[in-house]
C-alpha positions as CSV (number, residue, x, y, z in Angstrom):
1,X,0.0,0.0,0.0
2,X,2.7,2.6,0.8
3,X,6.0,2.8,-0.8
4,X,9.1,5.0,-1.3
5,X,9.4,7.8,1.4
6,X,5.7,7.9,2.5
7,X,5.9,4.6,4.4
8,X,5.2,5.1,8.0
9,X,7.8,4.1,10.4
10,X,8.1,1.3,12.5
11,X,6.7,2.0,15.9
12,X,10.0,1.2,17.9
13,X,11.2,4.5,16.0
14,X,9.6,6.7,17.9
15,X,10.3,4.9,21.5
16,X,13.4,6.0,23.7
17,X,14.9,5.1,27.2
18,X,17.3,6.6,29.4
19,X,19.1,4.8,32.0
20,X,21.5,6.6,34.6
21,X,23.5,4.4,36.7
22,X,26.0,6.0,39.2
23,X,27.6,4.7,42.6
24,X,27.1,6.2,46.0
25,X,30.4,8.3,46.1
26,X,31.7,10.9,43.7
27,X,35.5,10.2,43.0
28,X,37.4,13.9,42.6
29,X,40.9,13.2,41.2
30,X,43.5,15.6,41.7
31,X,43.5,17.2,38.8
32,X,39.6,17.5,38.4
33,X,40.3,19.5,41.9
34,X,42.6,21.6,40.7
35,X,40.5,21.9,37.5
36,X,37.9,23.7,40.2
37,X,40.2,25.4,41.9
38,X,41.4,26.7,38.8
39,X,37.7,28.2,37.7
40,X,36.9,29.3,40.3
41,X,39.6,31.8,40.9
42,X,39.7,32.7,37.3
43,X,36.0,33.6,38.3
44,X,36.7,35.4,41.0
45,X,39.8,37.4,40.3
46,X,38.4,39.4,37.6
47,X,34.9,40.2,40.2
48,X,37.7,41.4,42.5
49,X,39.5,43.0,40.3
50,X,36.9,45.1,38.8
51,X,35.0,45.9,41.9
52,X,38.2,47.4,43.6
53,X,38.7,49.2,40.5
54,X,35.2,50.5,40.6
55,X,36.2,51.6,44.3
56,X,39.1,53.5,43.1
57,X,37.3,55.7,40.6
58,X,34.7,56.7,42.7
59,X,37.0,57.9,45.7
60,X,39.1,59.6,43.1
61,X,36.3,60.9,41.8
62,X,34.7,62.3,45.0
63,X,37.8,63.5,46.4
């Protein structure tokens, strides 16, 4: 009855699954913590940065 392009797909196409497995303990390695480490200063030395800057050019500023 159908043919070519317009044949309907099987009706396992359109199923999915998703199966998470994990164990009771996250395992950091060293470098994964000094991964972290690493981000988060390079997060929060430009916030410092800038906000001290933002301090010095309003004293100068108002002085």
């Amino acid at each position: 009855m159908y043919g070519g392009s317009y044949e309907p797909l099987p009706a396992d196409a359109y199923s999915s699954t998703l199966t998470l497995t994990y164990d009771d303990a996250v395992v950091w390695t060293p470098a994964q913590l000094t991964g972290l480490a690493l981000a988060a200063a390079g997060c929060l030395l430009p916030a410092a940065v800038g906000g001290w800057a933002l301090g010095r050019r309003r004293r100068a500023t108002s002085a």
